[in-house]
C-alpha positions, 0 to 999 in steps of 0.5 A, a space after each residue: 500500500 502507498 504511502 499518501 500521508 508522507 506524499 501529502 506532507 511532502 508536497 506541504 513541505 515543498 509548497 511551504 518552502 517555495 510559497 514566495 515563488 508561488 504568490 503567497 509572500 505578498 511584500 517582501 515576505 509581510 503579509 498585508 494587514 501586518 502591524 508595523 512591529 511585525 514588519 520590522 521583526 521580518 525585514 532585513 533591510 537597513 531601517 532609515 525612517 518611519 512616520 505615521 504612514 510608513 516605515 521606510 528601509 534602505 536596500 538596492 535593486 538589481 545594483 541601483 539604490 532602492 528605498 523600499 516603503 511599508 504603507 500603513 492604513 490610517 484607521 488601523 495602523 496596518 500593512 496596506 501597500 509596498 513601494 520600492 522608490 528607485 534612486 536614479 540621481 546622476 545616472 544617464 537615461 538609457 541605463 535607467 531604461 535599461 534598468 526598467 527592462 531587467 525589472 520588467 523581465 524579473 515581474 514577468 518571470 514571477 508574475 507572467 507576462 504583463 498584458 499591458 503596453 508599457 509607453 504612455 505618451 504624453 505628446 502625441 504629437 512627439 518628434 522622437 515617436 521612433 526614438 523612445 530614448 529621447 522621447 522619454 529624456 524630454 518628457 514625451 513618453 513615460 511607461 507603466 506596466 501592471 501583473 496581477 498574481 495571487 493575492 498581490 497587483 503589481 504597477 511599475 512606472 518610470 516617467 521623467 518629471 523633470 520638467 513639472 517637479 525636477 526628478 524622474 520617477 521610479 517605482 514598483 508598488 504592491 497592493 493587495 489583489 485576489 487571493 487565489 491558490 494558483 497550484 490548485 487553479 492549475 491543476 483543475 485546468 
C-alpha cells in the first residue's frame, strides 16, 4: 500500500518552502494587514525612517539604490501597500531604461507576462515617436506596466518629471489583489 500521508506532507513541505515563488509572500515576505512591529521583526533591510504612514528601509535593486516603503492604513495602523522608490540621481537615461527592462523581465518571470503596453505618451504629437530614448529624456513618453498574481497587483512606472517637479520617477508598488491558490487553479485546468 502507498504511502499518501508522507506524499501529502511532502508536497506541504515543498509548497511551504517555495510559497514566495508561488504568490503567497505578498511584500517582501509581510503579509498585508501586518502591524508595523511585525514588519520590522521580518525585514532585513537597513531601517532609515518611519512616520505615521510608513516605515521606510534602505536596500538596492538589481545594483541601483532602492528605498523600499511599508504603507500603513490610517484607521488601523496596518500593512496596506509596498513601494520600492528607485534612486536614479546622476545616472544617464538609457541605463535607467535599461534598468526598467531587467525589472520588467524579473515581474514577468514571477508574475507572467504583463498584458499591458508599457509607453504612455504624453505628446502625441512627439518628434522622437521612433526614438523612445529621447522621447522619454524630454518628457514625451513615460511607461507603466501592471501583473496581477495571487493575492498581490503589481504597477511599475518610470516617467521623467523633470520638467513639472525636477526628478524622474521610479517605482514598483504592491497592493493587495485576489487571493487565489494558483497550484490548485492549475491543476483543475
Amino acid at each position: 500500500m502507498k504511502n499518501y500521508p508522507q506524499v501529502y506532507l511532502t508536497i506541504g513541505v515543498l509548497l511551504f518552502a517555495f510559497a514566495p515563488s508561488l504568490g503567497f509572500a505578498q511584500f517582501r515576505e509581510c503579509e498585508f494587514g501586518m502591524k508595523p512591529e511585525e514588519i520590522v521583526r521580518v525585514e532585513k533591510a537597513p531601517f532609515i525612517n518611519s512616520n505615521p504612514l510608513a516605515l521606510v528601509f534602505q536596500d538596492q535593486l538589481f545594483g541601483f539604490d532602492t528605498f523600499v516603503g511599508y504603507h500603513l492604513s490610517q484607521e488601523d495602523d496596518t500593512f496596506v501597500m509596498g513601494s520600492y522608490t528607485i534612486n536614479v540621481t546622476g545616472i544617464e537615461i538609457e541605463e535607467i531604461l535599461d534598468h526598467y527592462m531587467d525589472v520588467v523581465d524579473a515581474l514577468d518571470n514571477r508574475y507572467g507576462r504583463s498584458l499591458k503596453p508599457d509607453t504612455v505618451w504624453w505628446r502625441q504629437d512627439s518628434k522622437y515617436r521612433e526614438d523612445l530614448v529621447n522621447a522619454f529624456r524630454f518628457g514625451d513618453v513615460s511607461f507603466r506596466k501592471e501583473w496581477y498574481g495571487a493575492g498581490v497587483n503589481v504597477a511599475l512606472n518610470l516617467s521623467n518629471e523633470m520638467n513639472r517637479s525636477g526628478e524622474i520617477v521610479y517605482r514598483i508598488t504592491y497592493v493587495p489583489g485576489r487571493k487565489y491558490n494558483a497550484t490548485a487553479d492549475i491543476a483543475k485546468l
